[in-house]
N, C-alpha and C positions, 0 to 999 in steps of 0.2 A: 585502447579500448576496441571491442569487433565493433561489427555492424548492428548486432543488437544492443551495443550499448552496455557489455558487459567489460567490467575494468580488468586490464590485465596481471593484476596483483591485486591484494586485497578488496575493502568493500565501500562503495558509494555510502555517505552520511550526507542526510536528506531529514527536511522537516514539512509539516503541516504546521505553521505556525499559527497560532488562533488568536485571535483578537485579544489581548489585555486589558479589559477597565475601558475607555473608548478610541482604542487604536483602530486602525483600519483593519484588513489585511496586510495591505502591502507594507505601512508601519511595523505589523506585527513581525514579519519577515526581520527587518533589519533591527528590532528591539533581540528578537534569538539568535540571530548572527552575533550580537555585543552580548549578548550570556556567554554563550559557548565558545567565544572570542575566534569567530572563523565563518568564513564564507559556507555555506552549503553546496554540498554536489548535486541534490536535486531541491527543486523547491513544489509542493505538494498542493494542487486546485481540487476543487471540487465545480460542475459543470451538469445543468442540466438542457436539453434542447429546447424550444428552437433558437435559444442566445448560442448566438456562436462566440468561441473559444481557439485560441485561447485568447482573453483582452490585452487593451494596449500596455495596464500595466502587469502584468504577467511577461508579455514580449521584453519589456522593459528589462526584467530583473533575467529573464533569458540573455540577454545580449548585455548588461550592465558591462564597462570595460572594467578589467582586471578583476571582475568578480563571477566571472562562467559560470550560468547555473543550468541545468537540465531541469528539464518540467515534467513533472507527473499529474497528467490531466487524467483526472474520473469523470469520465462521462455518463450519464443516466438519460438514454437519448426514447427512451418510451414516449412521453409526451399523455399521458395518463392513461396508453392504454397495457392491455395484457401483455407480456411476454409473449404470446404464442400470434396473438394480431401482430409486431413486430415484425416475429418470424416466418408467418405469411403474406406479409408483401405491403401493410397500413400506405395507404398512401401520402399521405400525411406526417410519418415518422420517414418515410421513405425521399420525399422533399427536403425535411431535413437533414437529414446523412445527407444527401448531396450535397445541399449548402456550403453544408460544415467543408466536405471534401476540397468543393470549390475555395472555399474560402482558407482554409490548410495551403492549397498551392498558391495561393496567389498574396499569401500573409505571413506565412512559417513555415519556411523550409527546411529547416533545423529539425535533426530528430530530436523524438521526445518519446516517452512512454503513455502510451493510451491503455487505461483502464477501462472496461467496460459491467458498469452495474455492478462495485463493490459490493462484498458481502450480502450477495444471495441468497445465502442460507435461512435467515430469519423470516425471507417472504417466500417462500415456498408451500404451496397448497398443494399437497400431493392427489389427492382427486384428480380423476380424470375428468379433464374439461372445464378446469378449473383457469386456464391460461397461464398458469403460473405455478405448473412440473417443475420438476429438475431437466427433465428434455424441452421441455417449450426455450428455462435458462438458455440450454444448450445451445437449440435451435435460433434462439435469438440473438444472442452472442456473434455466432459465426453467420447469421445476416449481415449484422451489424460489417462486421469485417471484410466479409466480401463484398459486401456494396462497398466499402472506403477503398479496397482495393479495387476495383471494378472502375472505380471514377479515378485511378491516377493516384490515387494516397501511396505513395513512399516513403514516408519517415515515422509513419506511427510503430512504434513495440508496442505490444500490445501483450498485456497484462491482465491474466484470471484472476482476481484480488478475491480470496474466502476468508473468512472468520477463522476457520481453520479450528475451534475448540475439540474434545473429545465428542461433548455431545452431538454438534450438527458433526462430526468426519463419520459417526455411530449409525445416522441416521440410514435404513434400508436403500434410501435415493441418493446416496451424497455422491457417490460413483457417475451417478446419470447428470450430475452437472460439468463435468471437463467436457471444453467442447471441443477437444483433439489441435493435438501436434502441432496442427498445419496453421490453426488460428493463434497459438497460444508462444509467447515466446518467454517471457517470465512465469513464473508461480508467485501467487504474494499470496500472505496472512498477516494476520494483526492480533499477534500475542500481546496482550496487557499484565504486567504483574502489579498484582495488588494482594487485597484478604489476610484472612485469617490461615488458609489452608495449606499444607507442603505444597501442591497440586496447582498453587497460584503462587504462590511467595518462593522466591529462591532464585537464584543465582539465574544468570540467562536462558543458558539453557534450560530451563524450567521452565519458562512461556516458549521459545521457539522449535521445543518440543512434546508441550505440553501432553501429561496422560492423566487418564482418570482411573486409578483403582478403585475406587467403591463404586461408583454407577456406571462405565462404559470399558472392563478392564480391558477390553478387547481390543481399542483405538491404541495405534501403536505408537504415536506423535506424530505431528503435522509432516515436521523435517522426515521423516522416517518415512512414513508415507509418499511425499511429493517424489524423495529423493529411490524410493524404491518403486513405486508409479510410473514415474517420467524423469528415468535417471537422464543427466544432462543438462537438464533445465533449470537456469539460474533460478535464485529463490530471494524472494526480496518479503520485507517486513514492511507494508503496503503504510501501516500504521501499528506503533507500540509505542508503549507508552507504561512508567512506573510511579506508582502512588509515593507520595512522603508522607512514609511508618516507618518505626523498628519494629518487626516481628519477627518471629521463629530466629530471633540473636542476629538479623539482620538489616540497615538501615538501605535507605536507599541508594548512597553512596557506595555503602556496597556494591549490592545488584550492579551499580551502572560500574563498576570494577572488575566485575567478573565478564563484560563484553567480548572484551578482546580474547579472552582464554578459547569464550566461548566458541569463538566465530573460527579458530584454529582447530575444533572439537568438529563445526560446520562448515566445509569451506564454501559447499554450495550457496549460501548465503550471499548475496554479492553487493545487497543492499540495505541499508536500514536509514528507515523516512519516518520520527520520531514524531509524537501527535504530543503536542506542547499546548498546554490547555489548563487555567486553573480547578478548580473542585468542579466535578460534569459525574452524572450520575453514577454509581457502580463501583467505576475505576477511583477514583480522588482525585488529588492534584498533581499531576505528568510535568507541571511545568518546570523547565529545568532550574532556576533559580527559587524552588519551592524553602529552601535553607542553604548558608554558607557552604556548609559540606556537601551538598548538592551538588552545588553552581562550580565550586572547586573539584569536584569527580570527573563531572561533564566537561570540562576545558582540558582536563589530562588525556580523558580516556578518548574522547570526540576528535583531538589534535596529535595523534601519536598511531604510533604500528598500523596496522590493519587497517586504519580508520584513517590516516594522513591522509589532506587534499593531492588529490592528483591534478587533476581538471587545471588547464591553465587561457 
């Protein structure tokens, strides 16, 4: 694997495992490790400030023997205010990021992938002076980063996590939220297939390239986009996630069969951290043992080619 954490053949398989009925988290983890019958390459947090991060049991399942897991921490490090206070210096969110920094070096060493303020897109007030642009994002973002670099942070990858849909990539600002090169080391989205429509239902690459011919024909797909954008730059699947239906003559065993094609179709892809979750608004039910044929898709296609543990 490089220094950013990109694997040298195929793609890291990675979950947000969500709580089942009254599991914990951390139970939740090793209940989808025994669906999919296989350790994870990354294990998926969510983190807002001033709690620092990442906790003991999180470190845990980092360093567990003979189960290596990489951490994808989302951090939401605002603290209730604007984006654009943030980006101008809050002192108080500014305390924080230090912390955090301090507490990174002297607790976990170990790279990881830091996310900063998943999917953006939906909180965005494009008014000016609204604190919450696409550049305030921008501008906030790459505070965030250079303060953690600033204080000595070395092992964060650091991750632009978008939605990535037709409509927010359509949107006149969506451009003005990359917050360049130099901050930025992954690309992620969070393609979901679900519905009723061609345009959501089908085969993989149909979410991780997601288009819209009736309302946005002009969005080209996400993949298409990142990969003609910021050619280079690995591209990870932040969160996805497939509903259990048959629609459009396809089950969801399916879908999760057509990965690997898919991922030979994308090689930039280098990641996929699947969001495991019973019925949750919109999407359905992602969880991998949603039905026999499911839970038997997901142990073939999750344990094989492309997708094989490397990590040891």
């Amino acid at each position: 694997m490089s220094a950013l954490l990109v694997p040298s053949c195929g793609a890291w398989f990675g979950a947000a495992a969500n709580p089942l009925g009254s599991e914990t988290w951390d139970q939740a983890l090793s209940a989808f490790e025994n669906t999919v019958n296989r350790t994870v390459d990354i294990a998926h947090y969510y983190n807002s400030s001033p709690k620092l991060f990442p906790t003991a049991e999180m470190i845990k399942r980092a360093r567990e023997p003979g189960k290596k897991r990489m951490l994808l921490l989302n951090w939401k490090p605002e603290m209730g205010r604007t984006w654009a206070q943030v980006a101008a210096g809050d002192p108080e969110v500014d305390k924080a990021i230090d912390a955090e920094a301090q507490y990174l070096k002297s607790t976990f060493p170990e790279k990881f992938f830091l996310g900063i303020h998943h999917e953006p897109e939906e909180e965005v007030k494009p008014a000016a002076g609204s604190g919450y642009t696409a550049k305030d994002y921008r501008a906030m973002y790459r505070h965030v980063v250079q303060r953690m670099r600033a204080n000595g942070v070395t092992n964060a990858v650091y991750v632009m996590n978008y939605m990535g849909t037709p409509h927010w990539g359509s949107q006149p600002w969506f451009e003005d939220l990359y917050p360049g090169d130099d901050v930025v080391d992954w690309i992620a989205e969070d393609p979901y297939i679900f519905g009723d429509d061609a345009n959501w239902w089908g085969p993989f690459t149909t979410g991780v390239n997601r288009k819209d011919t009736y309302t946005n024909p002009g969005w080209p797909g996400f993949y298409t986009w990142a990969t003609t954008k910021h050619p280079g730059k690995p591209i990870m699947l932040g969160e996805w996630g497939i509903d259990e239906q048959t629609m459009l003559g396809m089950s969801k065993a399916d879908v999760l069969r057509t990965v690997q094609d898919g991922l030979r179709k994308m090689p930039q892809v280098k990641a996929l951290v699947y969001w495991n979750e019973g019925t949750f608004h919109t999407v359905g039910t992602t969880r991998l043992d949603s039905s026999a044929a499911t839970q038997a898709a997901a142990r073939e296609v999750f344990n094989s080619g492309l997708l094989a543990r490397q990590l040891k």
